[in-house]
C-alpha positions in Angstrom: 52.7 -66.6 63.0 52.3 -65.2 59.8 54.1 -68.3 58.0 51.3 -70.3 59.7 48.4 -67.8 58.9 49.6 -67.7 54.8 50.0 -71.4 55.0 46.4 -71.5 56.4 44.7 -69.4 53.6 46.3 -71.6 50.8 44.1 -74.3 51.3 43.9 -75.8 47.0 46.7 -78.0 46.2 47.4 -79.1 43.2 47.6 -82.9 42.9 50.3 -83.0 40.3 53.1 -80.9 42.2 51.8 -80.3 45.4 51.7 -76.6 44.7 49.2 -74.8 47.3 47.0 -72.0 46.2 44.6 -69.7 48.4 41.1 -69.9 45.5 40.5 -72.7 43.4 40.0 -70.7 40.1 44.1 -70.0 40.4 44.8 -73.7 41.1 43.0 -74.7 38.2 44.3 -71.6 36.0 47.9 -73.1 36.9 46.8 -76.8 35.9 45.6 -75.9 32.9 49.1 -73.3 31.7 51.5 -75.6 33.2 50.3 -79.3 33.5 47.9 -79.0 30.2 49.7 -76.2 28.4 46.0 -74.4 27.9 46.8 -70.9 26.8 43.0 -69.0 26.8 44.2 -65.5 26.4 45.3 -64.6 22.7 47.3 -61.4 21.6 44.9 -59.7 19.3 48.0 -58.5 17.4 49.9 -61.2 16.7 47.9 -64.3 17.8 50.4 -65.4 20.9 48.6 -67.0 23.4 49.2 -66.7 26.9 47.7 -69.0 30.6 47.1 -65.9 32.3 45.1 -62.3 31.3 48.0 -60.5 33.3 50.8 -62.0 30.6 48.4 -60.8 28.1 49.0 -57.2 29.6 52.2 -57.4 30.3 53.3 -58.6 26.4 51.0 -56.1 24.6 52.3 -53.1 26.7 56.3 -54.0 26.1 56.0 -55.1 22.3 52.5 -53.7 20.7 52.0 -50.7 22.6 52.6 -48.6 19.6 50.0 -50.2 17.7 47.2 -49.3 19.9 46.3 -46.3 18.5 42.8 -46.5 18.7 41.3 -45.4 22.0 37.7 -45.9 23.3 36.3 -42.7 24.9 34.1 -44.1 26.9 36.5 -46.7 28.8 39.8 -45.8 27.5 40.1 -49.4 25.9 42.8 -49.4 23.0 42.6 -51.3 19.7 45.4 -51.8 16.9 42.4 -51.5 14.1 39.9 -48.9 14.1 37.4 -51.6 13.1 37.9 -53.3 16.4 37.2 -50.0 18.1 34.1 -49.7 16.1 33.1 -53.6 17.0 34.1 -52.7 20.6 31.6 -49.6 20.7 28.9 -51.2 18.5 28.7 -54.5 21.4 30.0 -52.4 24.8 28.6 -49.3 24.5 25.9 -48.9 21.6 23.1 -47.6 24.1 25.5 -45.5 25.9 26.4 -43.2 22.5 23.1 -41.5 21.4 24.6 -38.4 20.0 25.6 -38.5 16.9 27.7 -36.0 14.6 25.7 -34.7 12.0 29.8 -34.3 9.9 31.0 -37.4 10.4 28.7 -39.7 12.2 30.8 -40.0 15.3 28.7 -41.0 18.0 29.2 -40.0 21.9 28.1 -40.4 25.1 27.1 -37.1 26.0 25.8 -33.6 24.1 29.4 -32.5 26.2 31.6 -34.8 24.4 29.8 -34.2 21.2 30.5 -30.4 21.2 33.8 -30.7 21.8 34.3 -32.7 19.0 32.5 -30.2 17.0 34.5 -27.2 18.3 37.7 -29.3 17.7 37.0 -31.0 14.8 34.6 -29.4 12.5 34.6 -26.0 13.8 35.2 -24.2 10.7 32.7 -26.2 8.8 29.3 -25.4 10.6 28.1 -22.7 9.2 24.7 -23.0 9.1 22.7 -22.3 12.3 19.4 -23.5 12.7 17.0 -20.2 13.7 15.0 -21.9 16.0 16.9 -24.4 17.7 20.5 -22.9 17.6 21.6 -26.3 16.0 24.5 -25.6 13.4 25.1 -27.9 10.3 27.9 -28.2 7.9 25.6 -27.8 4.9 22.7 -25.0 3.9 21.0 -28.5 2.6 21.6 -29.9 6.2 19.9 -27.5 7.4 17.2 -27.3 5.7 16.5 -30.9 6.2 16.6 -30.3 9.4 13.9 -27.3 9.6 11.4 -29.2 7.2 11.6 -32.3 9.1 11.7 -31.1 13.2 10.7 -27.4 12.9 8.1 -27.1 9.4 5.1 -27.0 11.4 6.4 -24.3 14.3 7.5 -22.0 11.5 4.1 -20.9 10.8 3.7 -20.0 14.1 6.6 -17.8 14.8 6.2 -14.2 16.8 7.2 -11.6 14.3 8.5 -9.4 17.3 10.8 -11.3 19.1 11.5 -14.3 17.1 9.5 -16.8 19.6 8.2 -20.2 18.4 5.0 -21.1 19.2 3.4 -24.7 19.3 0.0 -23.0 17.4 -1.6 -20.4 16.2 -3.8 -20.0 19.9 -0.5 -20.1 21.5 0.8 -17.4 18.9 -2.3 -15.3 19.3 -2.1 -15.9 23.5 1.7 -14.7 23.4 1.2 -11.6 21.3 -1.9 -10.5 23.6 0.0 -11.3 26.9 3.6 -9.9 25.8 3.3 -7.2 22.9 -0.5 -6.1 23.0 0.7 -2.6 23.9 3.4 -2.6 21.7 0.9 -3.1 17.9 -1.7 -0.1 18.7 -1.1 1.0 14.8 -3.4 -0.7 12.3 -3.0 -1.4 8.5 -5.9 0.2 6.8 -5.9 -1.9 4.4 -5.3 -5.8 5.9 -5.5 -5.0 9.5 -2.2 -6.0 10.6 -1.1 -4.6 13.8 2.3 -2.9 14.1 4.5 -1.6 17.1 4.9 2.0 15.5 3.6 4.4 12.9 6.1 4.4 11.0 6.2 0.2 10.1 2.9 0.9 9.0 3.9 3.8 6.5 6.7 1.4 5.2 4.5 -1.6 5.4 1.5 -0.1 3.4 4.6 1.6 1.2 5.7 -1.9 0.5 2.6 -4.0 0.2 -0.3 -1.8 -0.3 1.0 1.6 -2.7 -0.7 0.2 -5.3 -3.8 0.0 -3.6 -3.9 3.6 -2.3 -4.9 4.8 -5.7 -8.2 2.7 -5.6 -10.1 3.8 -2.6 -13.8 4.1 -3.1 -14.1 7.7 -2.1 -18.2 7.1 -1.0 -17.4 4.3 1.7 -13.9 4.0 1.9 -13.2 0.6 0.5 -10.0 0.0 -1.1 -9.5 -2.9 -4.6 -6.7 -4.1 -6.2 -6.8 -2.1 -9.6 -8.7 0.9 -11.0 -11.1 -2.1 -13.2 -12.0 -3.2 -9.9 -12.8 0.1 -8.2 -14.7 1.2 -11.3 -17.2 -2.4 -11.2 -17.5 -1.7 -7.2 -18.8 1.6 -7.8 -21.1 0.5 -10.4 -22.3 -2.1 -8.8 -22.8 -0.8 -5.1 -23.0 3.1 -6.1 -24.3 3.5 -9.2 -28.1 4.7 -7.9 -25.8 7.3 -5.8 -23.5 8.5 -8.6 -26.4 9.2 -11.8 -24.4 12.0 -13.0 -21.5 12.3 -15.0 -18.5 15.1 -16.2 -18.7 15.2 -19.5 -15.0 16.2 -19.6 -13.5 13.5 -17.5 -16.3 10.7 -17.0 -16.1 11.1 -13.4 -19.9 10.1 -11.6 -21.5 12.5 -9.1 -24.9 12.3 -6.7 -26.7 15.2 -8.0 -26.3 17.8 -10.7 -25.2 20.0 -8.5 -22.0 18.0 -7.7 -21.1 17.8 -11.5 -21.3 21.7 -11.9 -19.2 22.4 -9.0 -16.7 19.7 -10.1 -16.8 21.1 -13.4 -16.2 24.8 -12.1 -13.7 24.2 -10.1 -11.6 21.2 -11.9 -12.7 22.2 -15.6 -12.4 25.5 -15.0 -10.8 26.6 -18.0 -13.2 24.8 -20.4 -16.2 27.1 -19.1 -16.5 30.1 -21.2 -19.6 32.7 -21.6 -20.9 33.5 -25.1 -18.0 35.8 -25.8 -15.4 33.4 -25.0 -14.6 34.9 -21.7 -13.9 32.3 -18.8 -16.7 32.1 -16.3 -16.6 32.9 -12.8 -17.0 29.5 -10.3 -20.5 29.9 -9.8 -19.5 28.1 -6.1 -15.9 29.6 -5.7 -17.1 31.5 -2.3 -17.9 28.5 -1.1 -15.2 27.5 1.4 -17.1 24.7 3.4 -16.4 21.3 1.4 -18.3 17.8 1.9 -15.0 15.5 2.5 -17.7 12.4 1.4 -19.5 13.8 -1.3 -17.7 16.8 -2.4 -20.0 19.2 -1.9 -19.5 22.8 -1.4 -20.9 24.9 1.3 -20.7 28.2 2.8 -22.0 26.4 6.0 -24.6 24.0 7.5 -21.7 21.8 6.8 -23.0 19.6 10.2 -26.3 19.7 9.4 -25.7 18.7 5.2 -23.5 15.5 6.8 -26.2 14.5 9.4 -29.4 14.6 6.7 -27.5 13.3 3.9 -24.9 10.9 5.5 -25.0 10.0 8.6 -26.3 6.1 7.3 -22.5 5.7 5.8 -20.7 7.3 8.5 -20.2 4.6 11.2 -17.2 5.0 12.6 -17.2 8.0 15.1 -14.1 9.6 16.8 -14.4 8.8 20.8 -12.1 12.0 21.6 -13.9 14.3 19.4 -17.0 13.1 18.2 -15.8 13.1 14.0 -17.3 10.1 12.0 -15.6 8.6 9.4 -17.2 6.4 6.2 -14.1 3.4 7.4 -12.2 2.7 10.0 -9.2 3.4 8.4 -9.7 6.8 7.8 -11.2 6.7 11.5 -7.7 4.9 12.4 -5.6 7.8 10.5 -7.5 10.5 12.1 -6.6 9.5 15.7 -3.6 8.9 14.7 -2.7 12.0 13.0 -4.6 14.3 15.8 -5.5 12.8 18.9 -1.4 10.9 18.7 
């Protein structure tokens, strides 16, 4: 039965020796080896050429086999020259190898493959991680490619406080409101910018702004750059309020007044009577001081700071009621007393 059923399925015979075969691709794959001596499979190695692929196999494994020492990762192909594995990739699997190593150029299949390599390869080389991305780099100028060309526009827009990246300043502002709005209720005096505690704003205005603290206007509060600047700002915006002047230091005052009691209590030492004798503060009893203008009182205080300034004190305390000539010094009151 099974003689007859084999004999059956071998249905091609070859014409020249009668031998039967069960497809016609293998009778004509023996006509061509045997009767026409056509060898179509080659040896890449050394150029032998064989009738069938499975001779081709066979020889490579039992004399070459040490010569393929170049493996394809993707279909575990082997090639005697690593230019033939390159050729192999380059035609076979080109589309398939879109990750490229940013050391050697080594390309794989997968962002799996390509970390391993890293790890194994090039561990000890990448030492530069990327910030924003977590993408490491063998070289500092690497990596900076890499941050001016993929990440130059989202470092402007980076959250201070956690380190976020944002796509735009709306974004930015958006995140800061929605995540860390209770976290900058302490303002800069000085530039406004918001911080999470009172302390980064001591070491920020420390840092960025001590040499502004020595030129606040002392009328409205307003703070320049240097004491050239504060001088022309108060010349130009207070002069009308300042017409008199200490003859011992320069320093301007409203009224008359003002410059006698600076003069008593500052230049104390200069004022002498007739005999030579110091002379007594004319205001020393006066223990109610004007923090705008100076002025001492021995009270009214209220009353002297609603007639004379109320028009440049517009920023009033909510918890107490205390007006202030700018909202810094508004800002550092609550701070300091209502905190």
């Amino acid at each position: 039965m099974s003689m007859v059923s084999t004999k059956k399925l071998r249905r091609f015979r070859c014409e020249l020796c009668s031998k039967t075969f069960a497809k016609r691709s293998h009778m004509n794959s023996h006509i061509d080896s045997v009767h026409n001596n056509i060898r179509r499979w080659t040896c890449e190695f050394c150029c032998k050429g064989f009738t069938m692929k499975g001779s081709l196999n066979k020889h490579i494994d039992c004399i070459h086999k040490q010569l393929r020492d170049f493996s394809c990762e993707l279909c575990g192909k082997t090639f005697a020259r690593k230019g033939d594995l390159k050729k192999h990739s380059d035609l076979t699997h080109k589309k398939l190898r879109r990750y490229p190593c940013e050391v050697c150029a080594k390309a794989f299949a997968t962002t799996a493959h390509l970390k391993a390599h890293v790890d194994t390869v090039h561990k000890k080389l990448r030492d530069f991680v990327c910030n924003i991305c977590g993408k490491v780099f063998s070289r500092n100028g690497h990596l900076k490619r890499h941050v001016d060309g993929i990440h130059k526009k989202l470092r402007e827009h980076t959250c201070e406080l956690c380190g976020k990246v944002l796509a735009n300043v709306g974004h930015m502002r958006r995140h800061v409101n929605r995540i860390h709005k209770k976290l900058r209720e302490h303002t800069c005096e000085y530039c406004g910018k918001a911080f999470a505690d009172i302390d980064d704003v001591k070491r920020h205005v420390n840092g960025i702004h001590k040499r502004l603290r020595v030129c606040k206007c002392d009328i409205c509060g307003v703070v320049l750059t240097d004491i050239k600047n504060l001088k022309k700002h108060v010349d130009a915006v207070h002069k009308q309020l300042r017409p008199h002047t200490c003859e011992v230091c320069g320093k301007t005052f409203r009224t008359n007044g003002d410059t006698r009691r600076h003069i008593d209590t500052v230049h104390r030492e200069l004022r002498v009577d007739e005999n030579g004798e110091p002379l007594k503060p004319v205001y020393a009893q006066r223990k109610y001081t004007c923090e705008i203008c100076g002025k001492a009182l021995t009270g009214h205080l209220k009353n002297h700071i609603n007639c004379i300034h109320k028009q440049l004190r517009e920023y009033a305390c909510e918890i107490c009621g205390k007006a202030f000539a700018g909202k810094g010094n508004l800002t550092i009151h609550v701070n300091d007393v209502h905190k």
